[in-house]
C-alpha positions as CSV (number, residue, x, y, z in Angstrom):
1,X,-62.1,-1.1,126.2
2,X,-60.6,-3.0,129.0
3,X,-57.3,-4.8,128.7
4,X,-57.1,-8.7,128.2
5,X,-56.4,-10.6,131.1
6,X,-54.7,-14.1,131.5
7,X,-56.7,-16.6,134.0
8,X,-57.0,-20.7,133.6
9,X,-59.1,-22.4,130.9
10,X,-62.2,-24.3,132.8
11,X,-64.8,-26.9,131.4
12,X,-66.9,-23.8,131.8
13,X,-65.1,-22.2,128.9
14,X,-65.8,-25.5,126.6
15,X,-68.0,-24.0,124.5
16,X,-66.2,-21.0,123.5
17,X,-63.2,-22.8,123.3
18,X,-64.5,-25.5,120.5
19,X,-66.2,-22.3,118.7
20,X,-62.6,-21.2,118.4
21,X,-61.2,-24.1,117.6
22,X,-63.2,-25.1,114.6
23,X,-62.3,-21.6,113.0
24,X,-58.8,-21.6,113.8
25,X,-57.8,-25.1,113.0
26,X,-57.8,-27.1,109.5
27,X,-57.8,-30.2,112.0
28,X,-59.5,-29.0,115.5
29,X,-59.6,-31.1,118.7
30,X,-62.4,-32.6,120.0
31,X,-64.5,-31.5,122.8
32,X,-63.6,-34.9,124.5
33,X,-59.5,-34.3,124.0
34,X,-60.2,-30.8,125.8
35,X,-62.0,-32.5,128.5
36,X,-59.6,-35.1,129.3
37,X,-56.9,-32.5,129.7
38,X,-58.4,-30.6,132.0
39,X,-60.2,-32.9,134.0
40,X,-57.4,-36.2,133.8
41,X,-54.1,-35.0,132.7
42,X,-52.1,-34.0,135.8
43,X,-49.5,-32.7,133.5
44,X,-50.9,-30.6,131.3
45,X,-52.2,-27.0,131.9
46,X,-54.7,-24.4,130.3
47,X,-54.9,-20.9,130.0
48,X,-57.1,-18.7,128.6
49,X,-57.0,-14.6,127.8
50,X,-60.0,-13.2,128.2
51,X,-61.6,-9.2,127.6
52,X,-63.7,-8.5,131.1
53,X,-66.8,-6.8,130.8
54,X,-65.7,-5.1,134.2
55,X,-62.0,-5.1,135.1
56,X,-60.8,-4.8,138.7
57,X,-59.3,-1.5,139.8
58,X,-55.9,-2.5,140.0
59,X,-55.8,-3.5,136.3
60,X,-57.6,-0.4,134.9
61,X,-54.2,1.9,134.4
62,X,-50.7,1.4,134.5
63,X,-48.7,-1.3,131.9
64,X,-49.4,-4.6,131.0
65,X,-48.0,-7.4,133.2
66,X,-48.0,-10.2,130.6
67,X,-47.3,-13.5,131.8
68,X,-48.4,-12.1,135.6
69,X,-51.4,-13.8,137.6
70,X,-54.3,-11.4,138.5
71,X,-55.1,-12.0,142.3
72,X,-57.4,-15.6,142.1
73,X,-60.7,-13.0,143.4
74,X,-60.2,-10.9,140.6
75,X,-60.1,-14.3,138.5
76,X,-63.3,-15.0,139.7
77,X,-65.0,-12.0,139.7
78,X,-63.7,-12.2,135.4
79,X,-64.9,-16.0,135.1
80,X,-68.5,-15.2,137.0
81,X,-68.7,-12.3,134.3
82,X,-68.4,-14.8,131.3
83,X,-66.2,-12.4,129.1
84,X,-65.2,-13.2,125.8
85,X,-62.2,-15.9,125.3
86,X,-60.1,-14.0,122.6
87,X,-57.1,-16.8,122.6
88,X,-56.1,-19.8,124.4
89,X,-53.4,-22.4,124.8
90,X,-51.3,-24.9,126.9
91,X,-49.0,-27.3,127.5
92,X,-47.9,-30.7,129.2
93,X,-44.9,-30.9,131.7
94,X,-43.1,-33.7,130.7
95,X,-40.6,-33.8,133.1
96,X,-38.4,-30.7,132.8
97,X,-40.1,-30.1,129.3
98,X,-43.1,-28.0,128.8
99,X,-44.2,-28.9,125.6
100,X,-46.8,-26.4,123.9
101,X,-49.7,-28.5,123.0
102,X,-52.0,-25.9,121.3
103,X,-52.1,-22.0,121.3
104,X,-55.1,-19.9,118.8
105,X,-55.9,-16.6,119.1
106,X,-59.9,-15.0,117.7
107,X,-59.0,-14.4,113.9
108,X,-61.0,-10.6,114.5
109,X,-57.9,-9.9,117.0
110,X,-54.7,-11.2,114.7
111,X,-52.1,-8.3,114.8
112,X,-52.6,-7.1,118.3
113,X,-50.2,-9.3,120.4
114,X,-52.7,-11.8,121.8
115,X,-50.3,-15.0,120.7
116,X,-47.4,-13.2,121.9
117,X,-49.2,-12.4,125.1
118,X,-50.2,-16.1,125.8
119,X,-47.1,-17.7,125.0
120,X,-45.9,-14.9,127.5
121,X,-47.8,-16.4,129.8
122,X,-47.4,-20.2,129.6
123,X,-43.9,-20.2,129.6
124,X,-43.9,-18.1,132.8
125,X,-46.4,-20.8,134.7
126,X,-44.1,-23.7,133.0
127,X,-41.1,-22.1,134.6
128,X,-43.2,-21.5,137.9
129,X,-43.7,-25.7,137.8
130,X,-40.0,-26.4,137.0
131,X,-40.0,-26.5,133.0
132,X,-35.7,-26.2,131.9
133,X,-37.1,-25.6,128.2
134,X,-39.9,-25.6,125.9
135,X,-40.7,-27.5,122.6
136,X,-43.5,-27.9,120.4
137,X,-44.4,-28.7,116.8
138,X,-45.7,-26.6,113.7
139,X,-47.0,-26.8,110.5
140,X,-43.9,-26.4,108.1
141,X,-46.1,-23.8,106.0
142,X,-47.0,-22.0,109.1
143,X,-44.9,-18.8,109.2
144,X,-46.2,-16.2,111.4
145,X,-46.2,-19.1,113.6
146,X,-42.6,-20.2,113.4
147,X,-42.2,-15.5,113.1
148,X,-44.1,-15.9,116.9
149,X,-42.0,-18.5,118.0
150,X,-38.7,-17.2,116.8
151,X,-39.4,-13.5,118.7
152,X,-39.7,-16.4,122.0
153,X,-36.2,-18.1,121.3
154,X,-37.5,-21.2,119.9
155,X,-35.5,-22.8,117.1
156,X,-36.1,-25.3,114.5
157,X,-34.3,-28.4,115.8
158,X,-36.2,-31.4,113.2
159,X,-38.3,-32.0,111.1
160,X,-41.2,-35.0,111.3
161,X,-42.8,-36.0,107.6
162,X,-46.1,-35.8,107.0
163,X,-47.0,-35.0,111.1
164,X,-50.7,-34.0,110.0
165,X,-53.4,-35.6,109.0
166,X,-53.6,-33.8,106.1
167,X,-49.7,-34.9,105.0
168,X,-47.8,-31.1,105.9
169,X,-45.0,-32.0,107.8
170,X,-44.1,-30.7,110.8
171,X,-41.2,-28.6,112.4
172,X,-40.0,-29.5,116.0
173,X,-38.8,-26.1,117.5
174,X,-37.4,-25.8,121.1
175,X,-36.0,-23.4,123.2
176,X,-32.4,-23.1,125.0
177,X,-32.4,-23.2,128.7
178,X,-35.2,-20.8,129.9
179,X,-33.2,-19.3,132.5
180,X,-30.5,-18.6,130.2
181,X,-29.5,-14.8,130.5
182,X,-30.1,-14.5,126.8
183,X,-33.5,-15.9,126.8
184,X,-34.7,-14.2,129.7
185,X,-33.1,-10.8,128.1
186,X,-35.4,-12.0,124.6
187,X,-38.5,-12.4,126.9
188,X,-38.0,-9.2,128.2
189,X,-37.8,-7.9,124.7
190,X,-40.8,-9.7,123.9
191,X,-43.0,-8.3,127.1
192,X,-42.5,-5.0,125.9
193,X,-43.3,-6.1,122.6
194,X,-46.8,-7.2,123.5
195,X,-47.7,-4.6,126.1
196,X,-47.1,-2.3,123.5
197,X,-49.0,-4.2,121.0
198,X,-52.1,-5.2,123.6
199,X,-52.5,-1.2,124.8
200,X,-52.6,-0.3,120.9
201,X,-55.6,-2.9,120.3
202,X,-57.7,-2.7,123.2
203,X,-56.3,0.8,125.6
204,X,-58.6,2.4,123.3
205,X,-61.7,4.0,124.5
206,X,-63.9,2.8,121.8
207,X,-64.9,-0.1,120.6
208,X,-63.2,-0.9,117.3
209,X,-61.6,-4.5,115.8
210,X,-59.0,-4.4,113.8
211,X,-59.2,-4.9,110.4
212,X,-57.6,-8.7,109.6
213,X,-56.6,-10.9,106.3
214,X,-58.1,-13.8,107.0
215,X,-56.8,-17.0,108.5
């Protein structure tokens, strides 16, 4: 099976992406909210990790580069191909803030480092656009999330009551400084981490899903 690959989220991908959405989320977006931010929003960007039906040759062997930009043919050549969206997320850069607006990975793929691998990702293009740190917000009962986020650097800086619609508060995390020598060792750690994970899942020659426990 060939190994996820990283490329931008497109209006193309709409229709996927809301499938996703409505199982991921107790309170998914809107179509519209989706389309505004990729069509109006000059701050905000979108990425999506995707499993190619064919992959190029230079990204059949060798490790995972997470975080790493396939050459913008190969992207193409992926897009054209229409291959399964098995996670997505983003953020907006608010000035030197990139500020993680929404991440989900396919519930079939939980456990094989596809969150890990995103967040990878985002943060490196957020760095790439002048991003100092990160933040973002998450359900207070959420705790692989805030395990995902912790492996990242992020810590739990406040707390906002009742942030959902549904009344769960929410938990403000945020990074250090992403340049930080200690951050940028813990990403390192964290690459590995999801290579390793990734080439477990989907390096295999056969076509087999993990088993999962639900949402």
């Amino acid at each position: 099976m060939p190994l996820p690959v990283v490329t931008p989220m497109t209006v193309d991908d709409l229709d996927a992406i809301m499938a996703l959405e409505r199982v991921c989320f107790k309170d998914p977006w809107t179509r519209r909210m989706y389309l505004a931010d990729l069509t109006q929003n000059e701050i905000a960007t979108y990425l999506a990790v995707r499993l190619p039906t064919i992959v190029p040759a230079a990204r059949r062997s060798g490790p995972v580069d997470c975080g790493l930009w396939i050459p913008e043919a190969a992207q193409s050549e992926i897009r054209n191909l229409q291959s399964a969206i098995v996670a997505y997320g983003g953020f907006w850069l608010m000035a030197d803030e990139a500020h993680i607006a929404t991440i989900a990975s396919h519930p079939d793929w939980r456990g094989c480092g596809l969150g890990l691998y995103l967040m990878l990702a985002l943060l490196d293009v957020a760095q790439a656009n002048g991003a100092r740190l990160s933040t973002l917000e998450v359900r207070a009962g959420n705790l692989p999330a805030q395990h995902l986020y912790e492996k990242l650097g992020y810590e739990i800086a406040g707390r906002r009551r009742r942030y959902y619609r549904d009344g769960e508060d929410g938990l403000i995390m945020t990074t250090p400084p992403l340049a930080e020598p200690r951050m940028q060792m813990r990403l390192a750690v964290a690459r590995t981490d999801a290579s390793r994970r990734l080439e477990r899942c989907f390096g295999e020659t056969k076509d087999q899903r993990p088993k999962t426990k639900g949402m």
